[in-house]
PAROVO-454093 format. One record per atom (N, C-alpha, C): x, y, z. Coordinates in steps of 0.2 Angstrom, whole numbers, padded with zeros to 4 digits, always signed. Each point is the difference from the previous one (the first is absolute). Layout:
XYZ
...
END
This chain:
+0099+0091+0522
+0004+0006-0002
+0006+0000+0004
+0005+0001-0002
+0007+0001+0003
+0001+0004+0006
+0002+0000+0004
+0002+0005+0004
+0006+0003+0001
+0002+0007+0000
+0006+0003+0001
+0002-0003+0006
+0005+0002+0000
+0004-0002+0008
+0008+0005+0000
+0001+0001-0006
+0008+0005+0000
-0001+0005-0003
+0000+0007+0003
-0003+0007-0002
+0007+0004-0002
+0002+0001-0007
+0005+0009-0001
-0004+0003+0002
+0006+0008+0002
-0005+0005-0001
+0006+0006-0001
-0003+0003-0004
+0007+0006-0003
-0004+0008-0001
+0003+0004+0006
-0004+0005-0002
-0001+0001+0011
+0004+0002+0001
-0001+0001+0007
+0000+0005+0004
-0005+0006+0000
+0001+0007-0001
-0006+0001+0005
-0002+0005-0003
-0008+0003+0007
-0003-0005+0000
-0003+0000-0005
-0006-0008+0000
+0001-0005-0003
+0006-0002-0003
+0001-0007-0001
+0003-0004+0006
+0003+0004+0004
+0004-0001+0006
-0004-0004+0004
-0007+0002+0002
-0005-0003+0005
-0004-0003-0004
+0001-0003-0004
-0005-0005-0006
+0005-0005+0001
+0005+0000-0003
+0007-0006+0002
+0000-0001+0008
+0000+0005+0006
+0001-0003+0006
-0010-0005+0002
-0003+0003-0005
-0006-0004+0002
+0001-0007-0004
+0002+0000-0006
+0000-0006-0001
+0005-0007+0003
+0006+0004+0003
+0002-0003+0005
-0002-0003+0008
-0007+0004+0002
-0002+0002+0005
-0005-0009+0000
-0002-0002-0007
-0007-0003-0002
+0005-0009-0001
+0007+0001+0001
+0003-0007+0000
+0003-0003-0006
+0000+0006-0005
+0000+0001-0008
+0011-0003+0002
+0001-0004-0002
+0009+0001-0001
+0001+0006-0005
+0001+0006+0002
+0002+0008-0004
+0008-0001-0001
-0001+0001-0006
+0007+0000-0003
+0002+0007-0003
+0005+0004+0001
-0002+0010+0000
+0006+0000-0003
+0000+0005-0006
+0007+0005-0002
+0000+0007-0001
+0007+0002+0002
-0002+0008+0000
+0006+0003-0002
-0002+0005-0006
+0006+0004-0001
+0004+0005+0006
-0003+0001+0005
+0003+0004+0006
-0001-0005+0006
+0005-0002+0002
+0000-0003+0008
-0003+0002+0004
-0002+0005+0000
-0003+0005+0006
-0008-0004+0000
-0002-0001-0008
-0008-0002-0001
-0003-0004+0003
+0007-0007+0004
-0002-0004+0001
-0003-0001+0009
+0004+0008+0005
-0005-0001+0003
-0008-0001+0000
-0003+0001-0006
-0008-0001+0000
-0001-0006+0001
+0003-0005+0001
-0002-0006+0000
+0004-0004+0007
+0003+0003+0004
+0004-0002+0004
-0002-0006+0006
-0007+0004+0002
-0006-0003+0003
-0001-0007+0000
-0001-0002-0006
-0004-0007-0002
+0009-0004-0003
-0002-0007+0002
+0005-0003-0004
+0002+0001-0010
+0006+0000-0002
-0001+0002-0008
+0007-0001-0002
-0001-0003-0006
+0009+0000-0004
+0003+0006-0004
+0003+0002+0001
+0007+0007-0005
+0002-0003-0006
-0001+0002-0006
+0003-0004-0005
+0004+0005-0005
+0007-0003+0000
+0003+0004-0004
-0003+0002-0008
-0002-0001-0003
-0002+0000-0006
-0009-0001-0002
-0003+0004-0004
-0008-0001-0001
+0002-0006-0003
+0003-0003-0005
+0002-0007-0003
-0002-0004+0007
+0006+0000+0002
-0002-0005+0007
-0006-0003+0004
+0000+0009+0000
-0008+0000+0004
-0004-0005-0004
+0000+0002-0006
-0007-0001-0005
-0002-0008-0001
+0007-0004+0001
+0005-0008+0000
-0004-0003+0007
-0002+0004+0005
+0000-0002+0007
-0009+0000+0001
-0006+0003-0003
-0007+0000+0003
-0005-0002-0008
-0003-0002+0004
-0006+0000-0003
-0005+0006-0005
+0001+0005+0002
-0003+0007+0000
+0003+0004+0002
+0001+0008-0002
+0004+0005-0001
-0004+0006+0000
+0000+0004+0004
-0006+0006+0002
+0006+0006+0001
-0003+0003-0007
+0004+0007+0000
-0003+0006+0001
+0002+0005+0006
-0003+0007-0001
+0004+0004+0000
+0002+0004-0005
+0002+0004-0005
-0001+0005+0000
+0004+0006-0004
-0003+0007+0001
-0002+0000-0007
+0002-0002-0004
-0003+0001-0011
+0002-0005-0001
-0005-0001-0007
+0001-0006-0005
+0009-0001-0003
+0004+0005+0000
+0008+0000-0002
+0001-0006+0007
+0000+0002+0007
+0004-0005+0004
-0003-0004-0003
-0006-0005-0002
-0003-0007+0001
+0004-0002-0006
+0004+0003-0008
+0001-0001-0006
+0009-0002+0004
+0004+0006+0004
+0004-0002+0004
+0002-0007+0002
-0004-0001+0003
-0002-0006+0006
+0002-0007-0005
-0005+0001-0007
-0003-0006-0003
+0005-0002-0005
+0005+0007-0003
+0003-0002-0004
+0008+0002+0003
+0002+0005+0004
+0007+0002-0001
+0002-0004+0006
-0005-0001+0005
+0002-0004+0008
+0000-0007-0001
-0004-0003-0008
-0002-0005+0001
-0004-0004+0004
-0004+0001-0001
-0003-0005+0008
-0004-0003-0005
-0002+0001-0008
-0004-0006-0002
+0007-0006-0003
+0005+0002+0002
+0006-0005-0002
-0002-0006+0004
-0001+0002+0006
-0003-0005+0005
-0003-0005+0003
-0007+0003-0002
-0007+0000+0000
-0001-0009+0000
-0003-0003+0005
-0004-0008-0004
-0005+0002-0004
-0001-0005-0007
-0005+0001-0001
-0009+0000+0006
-0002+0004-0003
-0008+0000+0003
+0003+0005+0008
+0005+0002+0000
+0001+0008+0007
-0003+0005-0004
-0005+0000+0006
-0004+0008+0000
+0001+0006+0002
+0001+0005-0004
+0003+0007+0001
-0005+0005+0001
+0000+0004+0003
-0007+0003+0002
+0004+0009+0001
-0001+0006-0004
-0001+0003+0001
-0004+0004+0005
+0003+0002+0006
-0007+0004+0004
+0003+0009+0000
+0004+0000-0005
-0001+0011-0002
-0004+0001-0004
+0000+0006+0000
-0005+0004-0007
+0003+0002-0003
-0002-0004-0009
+0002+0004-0006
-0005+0002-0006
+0004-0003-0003
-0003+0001-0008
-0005-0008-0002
-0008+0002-0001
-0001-0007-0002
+0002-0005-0005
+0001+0005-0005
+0004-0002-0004
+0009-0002-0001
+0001+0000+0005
+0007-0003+0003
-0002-0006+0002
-0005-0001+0004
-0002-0006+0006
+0000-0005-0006
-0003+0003-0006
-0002-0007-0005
+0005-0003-0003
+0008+0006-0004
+0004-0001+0000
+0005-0004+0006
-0001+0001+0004
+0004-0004+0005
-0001-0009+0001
-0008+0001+0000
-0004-0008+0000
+0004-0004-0005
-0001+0005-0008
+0003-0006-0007
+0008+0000+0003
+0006+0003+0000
+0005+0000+0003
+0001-0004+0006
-0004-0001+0004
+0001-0006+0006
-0002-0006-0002
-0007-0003-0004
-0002-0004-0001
+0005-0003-0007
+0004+0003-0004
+0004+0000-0005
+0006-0005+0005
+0002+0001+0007
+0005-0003+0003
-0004-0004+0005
-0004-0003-0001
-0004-0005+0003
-0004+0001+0005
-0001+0007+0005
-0001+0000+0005
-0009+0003-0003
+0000+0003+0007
-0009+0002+0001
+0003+0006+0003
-0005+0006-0004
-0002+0008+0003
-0005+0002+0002
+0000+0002+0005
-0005+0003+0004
-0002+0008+0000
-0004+0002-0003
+0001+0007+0001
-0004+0003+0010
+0005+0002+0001
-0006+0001+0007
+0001+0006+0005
+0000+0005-0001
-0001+0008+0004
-0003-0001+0005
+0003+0003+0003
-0002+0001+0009
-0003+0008+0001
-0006+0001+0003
-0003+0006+0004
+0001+0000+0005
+0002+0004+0006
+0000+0003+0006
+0006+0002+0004
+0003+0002-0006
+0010+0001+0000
+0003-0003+0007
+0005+0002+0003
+0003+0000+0007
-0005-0002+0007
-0004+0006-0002
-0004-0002+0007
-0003-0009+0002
-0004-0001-0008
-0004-0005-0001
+0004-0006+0000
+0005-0001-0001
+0008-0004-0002
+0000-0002+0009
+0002+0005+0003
+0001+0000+0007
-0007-0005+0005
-0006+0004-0002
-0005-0004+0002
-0003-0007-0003
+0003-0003-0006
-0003-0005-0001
-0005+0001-0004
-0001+0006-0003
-0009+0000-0004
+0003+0004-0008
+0003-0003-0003
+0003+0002-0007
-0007-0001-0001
-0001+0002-0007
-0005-0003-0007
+0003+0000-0006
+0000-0009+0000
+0002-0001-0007
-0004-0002-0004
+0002+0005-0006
-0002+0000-0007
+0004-0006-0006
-0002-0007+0002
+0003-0004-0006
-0002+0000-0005
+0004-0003-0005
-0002-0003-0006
+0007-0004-0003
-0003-0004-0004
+0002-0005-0004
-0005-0008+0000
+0004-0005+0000
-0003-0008+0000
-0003-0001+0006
-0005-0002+0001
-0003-0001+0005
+0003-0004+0006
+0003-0008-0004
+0003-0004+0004
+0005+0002+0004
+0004+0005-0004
+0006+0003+0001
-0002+0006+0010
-0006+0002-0003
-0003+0004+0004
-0002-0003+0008
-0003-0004-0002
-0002-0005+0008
+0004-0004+0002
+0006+0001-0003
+0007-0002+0001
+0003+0002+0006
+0001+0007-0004
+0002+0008+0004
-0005+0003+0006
-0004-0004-0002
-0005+0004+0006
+0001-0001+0007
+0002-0004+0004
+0003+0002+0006
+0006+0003+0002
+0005+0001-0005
+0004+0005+0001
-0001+0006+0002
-0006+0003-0005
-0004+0006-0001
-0003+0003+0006
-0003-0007+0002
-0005+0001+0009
+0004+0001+0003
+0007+0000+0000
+0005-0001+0004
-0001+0008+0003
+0001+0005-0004
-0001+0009+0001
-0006+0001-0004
-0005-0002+0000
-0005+0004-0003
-0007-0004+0004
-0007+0005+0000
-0005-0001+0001
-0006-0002-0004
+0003+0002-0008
-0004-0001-0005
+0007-0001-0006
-0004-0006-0004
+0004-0002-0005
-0005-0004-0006
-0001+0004-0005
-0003-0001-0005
+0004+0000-0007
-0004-0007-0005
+0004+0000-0006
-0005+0003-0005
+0001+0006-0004
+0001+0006-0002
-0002-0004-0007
+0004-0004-0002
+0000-0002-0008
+0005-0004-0003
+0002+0002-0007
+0006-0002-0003
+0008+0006+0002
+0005-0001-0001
+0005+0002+0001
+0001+0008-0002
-0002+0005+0005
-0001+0008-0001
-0004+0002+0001
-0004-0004+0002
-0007+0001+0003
+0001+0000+0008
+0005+0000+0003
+0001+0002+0007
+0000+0006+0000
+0009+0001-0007
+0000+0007+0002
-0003+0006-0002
-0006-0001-0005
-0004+0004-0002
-0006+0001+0006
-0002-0005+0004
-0004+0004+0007
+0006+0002+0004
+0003+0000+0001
+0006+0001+0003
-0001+0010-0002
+0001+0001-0007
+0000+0008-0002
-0007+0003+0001
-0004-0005+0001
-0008+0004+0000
+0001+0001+0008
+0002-0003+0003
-0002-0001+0009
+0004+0006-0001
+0007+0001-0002
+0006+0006+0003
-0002+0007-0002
-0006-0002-0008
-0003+0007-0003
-0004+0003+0003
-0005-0004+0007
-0005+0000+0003
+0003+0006+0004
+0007-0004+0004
+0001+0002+0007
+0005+0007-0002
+0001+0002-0007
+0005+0006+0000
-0004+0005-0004
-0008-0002-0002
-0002+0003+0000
-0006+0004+0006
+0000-0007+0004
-0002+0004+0006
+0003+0003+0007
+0008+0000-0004
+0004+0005+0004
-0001+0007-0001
-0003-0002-0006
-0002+0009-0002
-0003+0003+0002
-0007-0002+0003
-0005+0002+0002
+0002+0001+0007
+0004-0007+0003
+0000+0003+0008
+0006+0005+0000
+0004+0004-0005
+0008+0004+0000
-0007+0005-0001
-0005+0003-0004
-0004+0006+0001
-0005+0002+0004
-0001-0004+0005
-0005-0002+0004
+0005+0003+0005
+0004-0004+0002
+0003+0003+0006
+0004+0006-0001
+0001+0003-0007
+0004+0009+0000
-0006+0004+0002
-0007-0003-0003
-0006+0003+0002
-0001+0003+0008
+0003-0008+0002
-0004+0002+0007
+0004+0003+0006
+0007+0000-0003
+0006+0005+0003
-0001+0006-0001
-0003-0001-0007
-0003+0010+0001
-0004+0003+0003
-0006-0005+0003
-0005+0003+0002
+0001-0001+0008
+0006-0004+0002
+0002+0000+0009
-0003-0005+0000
+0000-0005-0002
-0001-0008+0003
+0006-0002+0002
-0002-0003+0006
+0005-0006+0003
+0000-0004-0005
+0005-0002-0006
+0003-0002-0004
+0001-0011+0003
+0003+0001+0008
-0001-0008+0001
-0007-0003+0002
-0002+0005+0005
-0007-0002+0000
-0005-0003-0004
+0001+0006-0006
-0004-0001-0006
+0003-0008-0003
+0007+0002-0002
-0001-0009-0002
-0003-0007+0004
+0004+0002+0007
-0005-0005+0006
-0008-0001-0005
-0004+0004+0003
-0005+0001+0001
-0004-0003-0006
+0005+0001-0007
-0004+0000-0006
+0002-0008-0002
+0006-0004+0002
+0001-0006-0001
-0006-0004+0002
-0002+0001+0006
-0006-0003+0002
-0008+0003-0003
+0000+0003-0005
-0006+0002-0002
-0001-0004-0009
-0002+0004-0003
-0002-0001-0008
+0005+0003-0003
+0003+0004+0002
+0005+0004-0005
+0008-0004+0000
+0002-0006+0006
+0003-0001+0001
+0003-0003-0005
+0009-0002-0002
+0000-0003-0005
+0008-0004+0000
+0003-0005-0001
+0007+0001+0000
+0005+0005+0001
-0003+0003-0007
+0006+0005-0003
+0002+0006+0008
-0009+0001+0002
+0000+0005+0006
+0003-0005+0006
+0000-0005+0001
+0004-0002+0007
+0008-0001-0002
+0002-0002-0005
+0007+0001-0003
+0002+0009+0001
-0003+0003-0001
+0002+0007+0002
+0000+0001+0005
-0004-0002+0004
+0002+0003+0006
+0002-0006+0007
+0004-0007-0003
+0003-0004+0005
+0006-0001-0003
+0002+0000-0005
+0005-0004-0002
+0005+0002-0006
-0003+0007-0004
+0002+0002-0006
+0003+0007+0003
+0009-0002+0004
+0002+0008+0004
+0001+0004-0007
+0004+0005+0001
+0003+0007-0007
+0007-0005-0001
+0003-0004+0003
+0007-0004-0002
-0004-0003-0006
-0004-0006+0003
-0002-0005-0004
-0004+0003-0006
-0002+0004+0001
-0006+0000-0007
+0004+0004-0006
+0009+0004+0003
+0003+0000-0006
+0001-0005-0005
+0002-0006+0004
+0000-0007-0002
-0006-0003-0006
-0004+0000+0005
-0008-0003-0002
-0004+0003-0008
+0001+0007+0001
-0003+0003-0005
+0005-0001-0006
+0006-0003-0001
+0004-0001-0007
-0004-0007-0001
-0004-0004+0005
-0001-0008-0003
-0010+0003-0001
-0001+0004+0005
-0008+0003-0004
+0002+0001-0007
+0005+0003-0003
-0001+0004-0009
+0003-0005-0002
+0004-0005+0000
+0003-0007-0004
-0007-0005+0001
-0005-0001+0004
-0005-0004+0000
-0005+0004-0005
-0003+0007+0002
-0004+0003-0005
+0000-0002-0008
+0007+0000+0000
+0004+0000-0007
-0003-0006-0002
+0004-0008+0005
-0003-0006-0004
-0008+0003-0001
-0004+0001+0004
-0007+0000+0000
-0003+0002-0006
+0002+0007-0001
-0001+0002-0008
+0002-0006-0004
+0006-0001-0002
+0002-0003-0006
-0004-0006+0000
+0001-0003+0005
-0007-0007+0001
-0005+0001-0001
-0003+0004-0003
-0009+0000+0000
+0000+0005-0007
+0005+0003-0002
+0002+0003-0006
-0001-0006-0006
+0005-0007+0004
+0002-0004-0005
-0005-0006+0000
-0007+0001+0004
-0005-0004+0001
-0004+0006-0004
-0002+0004-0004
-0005+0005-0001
-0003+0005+0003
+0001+0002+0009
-0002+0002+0003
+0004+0008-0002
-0005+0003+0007
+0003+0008-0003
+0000+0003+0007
+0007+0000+0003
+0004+0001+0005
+0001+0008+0003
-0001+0005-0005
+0003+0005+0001
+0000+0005+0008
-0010-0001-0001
+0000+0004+0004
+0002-0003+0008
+0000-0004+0000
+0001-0006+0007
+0008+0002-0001
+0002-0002-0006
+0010+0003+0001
-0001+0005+0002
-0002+0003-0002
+0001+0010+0004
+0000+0000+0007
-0006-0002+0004
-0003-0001+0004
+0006-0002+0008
+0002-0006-0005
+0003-0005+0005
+0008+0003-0001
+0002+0003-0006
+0006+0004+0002
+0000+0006+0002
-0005+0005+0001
+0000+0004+0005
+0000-0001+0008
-0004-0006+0000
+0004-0004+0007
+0003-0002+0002
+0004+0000-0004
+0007-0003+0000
+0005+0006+0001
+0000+0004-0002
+0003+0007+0000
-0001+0003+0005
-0006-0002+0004
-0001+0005+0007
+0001-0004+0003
+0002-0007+0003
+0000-0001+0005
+0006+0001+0005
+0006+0003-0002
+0003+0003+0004
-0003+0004+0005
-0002+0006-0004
-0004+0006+0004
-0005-0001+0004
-0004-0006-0001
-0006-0003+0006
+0003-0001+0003
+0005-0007+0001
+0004-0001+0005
-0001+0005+0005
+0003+0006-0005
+0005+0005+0005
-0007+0002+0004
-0004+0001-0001
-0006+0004+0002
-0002-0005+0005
-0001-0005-0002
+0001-0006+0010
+0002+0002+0001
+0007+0000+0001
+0005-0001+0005
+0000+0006+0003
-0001+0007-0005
+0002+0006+0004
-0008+0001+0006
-0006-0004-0001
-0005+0002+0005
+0001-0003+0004
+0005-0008+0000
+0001-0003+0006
+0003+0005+0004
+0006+0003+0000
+0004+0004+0001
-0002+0003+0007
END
């Protein structure tokens, strides 16, 4: 089996930032482009090259790891920055943002159309998890291509499994985000409940983290999701919801009541926020 040895990576933000400074951490030669100068301190840390052009970059590695905000930047990237102008045959491109499954599968014929390999591959445990080394990634594509990439992968992640064919990342990728923004709903009514009733609001989440009730969505409330960020957050909860519906729509499934669910989660998690923060207070 091949081994990588020359890593791009484009997308150097909350959590692409410390995925790129891990895979320079692991002795990967990191080769980085960024449309703001400023992005580049995320990788300052570890040795890495600046490339003026994704062309360039795409010219210089072996593999190409992009983490993106939507499917538009990756069509960006592929078509209007050229970076499959570049490309050697058989360079692996691996998406690790959440989109549309049905994007991922278009993107695969589109890349493999210019000789390279796609990887569809979504990351779980945003910023924090980025930071500590324990991503989950959800691959999919050709297996070869897969065990190829897979020490890149272990580079920021604790678990890394191949999922299937091409969109089959991003489709566990919308079930996991369905799980966790619907189970912000529960802990956003849960804790209005027990602010009514004079519960210590931190306590209670201490307390319940370490019991049966505990749950991601509840320790993201109450460590890491301030009233700034969750303005932020809850616009990519209702753009995720959305894939989630239409993917399981376009598989025969019937989304609705889980949409509702998980877009009422989405809508209150300002006001949770606020409801930490003001019993920190």
């Amino acid at each position: 089996m091949k081994s990588i040895e020359k890593v791009g990576f484009i997308g150097l933000g909350d959590q692409g930032g410390p995925m790129a400074e891990a895979i320079g951490e692991q002795g990967f030669e990191l080769h980085v482009w960024a449309r703001r100068p400023a992005s580049l301190s995320a990788v300052q840390a570890v040795p890495h090259r600046v490339h003026d052009s994704v062309a360039d970059l795409a010219r210089s590695v072996e593999l190409i790891a992009l983490c993106l905000r939507d499917d538009a930047d990756i069509w960006n990237l592929l078509i209007d920055q050229r970076l499959l102008a570049g490309v050697a045959p058989g360079t692996i491109i691996v998406n690790h943002g959440t989109g549309d499954p049905g994007e991922a599968e278009r993107f695969g014929a589109h890349v493999a159309a210019a000789g390279a390999v796609y990887l569809d591959a979504p990351v779980s445990g945003g910023s924090p998890g980025a930071r500590a080394r324990t991503l989950t990634t959800f691959a999919a594509g050709p297996v070869d291509a897969f065990e190829t990439a897979r020490p890149v992968f272990e580079a920021f992640s604790d678990t890394v499994r191949l999922m299937g064919s091409v969109g089959a990342g991003q489709l566990t990728k919308l079930f996991n985000n369905a799980l966790t923004i619907t189970n912000m709903k529960n802990a956003e009514d849960v804790l209005e409940l027990a602010e009514q009733v004079g519960l210590n609001v931190p306590a209670l989440i201490d307390i319940i983290d370490t019991s049966s009730g505990g749950s991601a969505a509840l320790r993201a409330l109450g460590r890491d999701i301030t009233p700034d960020l969750a303005g932020h957050v809850h616009h990519l909860m209702r753009k995720d919801m959305q894939h989630f519906a239409d993917a399981v729509h376009r598989y025969g499934g019937r989304p609705d009541e889980v949409l509702e669910r998980g877009l009422s989660g989405a809508s209150n998690l300002v006001q949770a926020a606020q409801l930490v923060a003001r019993s920190r207070a």
